[in-house]
N, C-alpha and C positions, 0 to 999 in steps of 0.2 A: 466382459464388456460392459454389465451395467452399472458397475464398480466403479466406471473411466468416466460413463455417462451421470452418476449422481448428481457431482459438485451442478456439470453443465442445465442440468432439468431444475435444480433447486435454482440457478436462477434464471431461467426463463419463467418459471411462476415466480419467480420475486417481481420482473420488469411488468408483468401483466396486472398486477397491484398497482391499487391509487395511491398508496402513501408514498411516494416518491420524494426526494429518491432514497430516503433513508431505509425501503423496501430492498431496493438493492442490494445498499450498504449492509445492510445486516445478513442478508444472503451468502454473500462474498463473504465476511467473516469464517459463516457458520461452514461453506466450503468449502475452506483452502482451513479450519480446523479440523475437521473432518480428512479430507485427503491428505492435507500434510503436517499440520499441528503447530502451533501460537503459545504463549505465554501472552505474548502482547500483540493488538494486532490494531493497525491505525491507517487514513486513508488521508492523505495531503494532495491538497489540489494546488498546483501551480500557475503565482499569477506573474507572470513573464514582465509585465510594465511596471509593477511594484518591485519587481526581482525579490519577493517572498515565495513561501510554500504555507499553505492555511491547510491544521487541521478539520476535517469535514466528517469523522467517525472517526470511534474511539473504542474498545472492549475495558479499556480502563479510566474510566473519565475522571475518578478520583486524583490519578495522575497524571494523565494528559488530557485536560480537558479538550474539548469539541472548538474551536475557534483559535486556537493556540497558533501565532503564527512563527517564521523559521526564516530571516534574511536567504536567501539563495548567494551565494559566494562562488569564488574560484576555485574553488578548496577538488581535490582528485575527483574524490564520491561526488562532487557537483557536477564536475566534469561529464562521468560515467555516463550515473542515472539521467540528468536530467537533461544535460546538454548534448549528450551523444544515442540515449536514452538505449541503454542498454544495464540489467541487472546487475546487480552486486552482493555478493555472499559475503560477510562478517562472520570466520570461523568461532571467533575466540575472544576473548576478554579484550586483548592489545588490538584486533580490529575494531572494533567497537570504542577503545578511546581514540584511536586513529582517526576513526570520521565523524564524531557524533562530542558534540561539548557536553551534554548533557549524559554520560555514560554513567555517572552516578547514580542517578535515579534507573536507570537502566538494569543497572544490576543489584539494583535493590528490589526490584522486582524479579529479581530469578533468573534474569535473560543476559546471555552473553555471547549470543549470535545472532546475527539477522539475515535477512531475504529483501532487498528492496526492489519492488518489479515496478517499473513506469510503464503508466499506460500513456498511449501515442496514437494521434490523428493529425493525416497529412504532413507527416515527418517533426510535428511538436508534439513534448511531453505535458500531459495535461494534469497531470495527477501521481503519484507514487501510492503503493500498496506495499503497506510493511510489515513483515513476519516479524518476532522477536521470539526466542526461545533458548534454553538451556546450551553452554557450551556444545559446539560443533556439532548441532543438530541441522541444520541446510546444508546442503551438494548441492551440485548441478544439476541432477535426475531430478529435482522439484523446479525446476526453471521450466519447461514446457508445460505441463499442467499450471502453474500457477499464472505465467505469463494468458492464457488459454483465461482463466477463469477472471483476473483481472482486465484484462480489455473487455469484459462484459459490462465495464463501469459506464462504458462512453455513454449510453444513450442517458445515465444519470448525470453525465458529469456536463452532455454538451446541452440540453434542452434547458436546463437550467440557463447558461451562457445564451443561449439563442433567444429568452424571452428578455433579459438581461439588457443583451444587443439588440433589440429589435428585430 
């Protein structure tokens, strides 16, 4: 059982940190490497008026830098994650050119699978949390723990927005 509880303890002491919320952010990383394992691992906040996605952490910033932003489109994977906001497993090389323009870079970093979990408040998707890793490493048995450890973003993702907005 305290196997199941880690990821969740490492970030409840990330949220009780002042450096916020990049405290978080690095929490989340270091737990869902830990329980289920990255090559890449990146956190896009979505801004719904812009119809963008902005990256807001990165494990590779060489490559994807921190502020890198991503049009939000029509496209299925838009559909999915963001608008329907439900996960998406990338087994394999050809899913990953399927939804992602930049797959090059992608698999030049070793990664030809992904995990993308949307975190959600009040039925919008505020943000994506994205696995990358070596061919047909993600299943669906890592969608509830990660879904689980990713909605811990919110209270980094909405206080931000809240001072933001007034």
């Amino acid at each position: 059982m305290s196997h199941f509880l880690d990821p969740l303890l490492l970030l409840a002491d990330a949220q009780a940190q002042q450096q916020q919320p990049q405290a978080c952010f690095q929490a989340i990383d270091q737990a869902l490497a830990a329980a289920i394992g990255h090559r890449l691992f990146t956190i896009l906040a979505y801004h719904p008026q812009a119809r963008e996605s902005q990256r807001i952490y990165t494990s590779q910033p060489a490559a994807y830098p921190v502020g890198g932003r991503k049009p939000v489109t029509g496209s299925p994977w838009m559909q999915q994650v963001i608008h329907q906001g439900q996960p998406y497993i990338g087994y394999q090389r050809q899913d990953i050119i399927d939804s992602f323009y930049d797959h090059e870079l992608i698999f030049s970093l070793g990664c030809a699978s992904v995990l993308n979990i949307p975190v959600r408040w009040r039925g919008q998707t505020w943000a994506t949390v994205n696995l990358l890793h070596q061919e047909n490493w993600y299943q669906p048995s890592h969608i509830p723990l990660s879904r689980s450890v990713a909605q811990m973003l919110l209270p980094a993702l909405l206080f931000p927005r809240m001072t933001e907005e007034g």
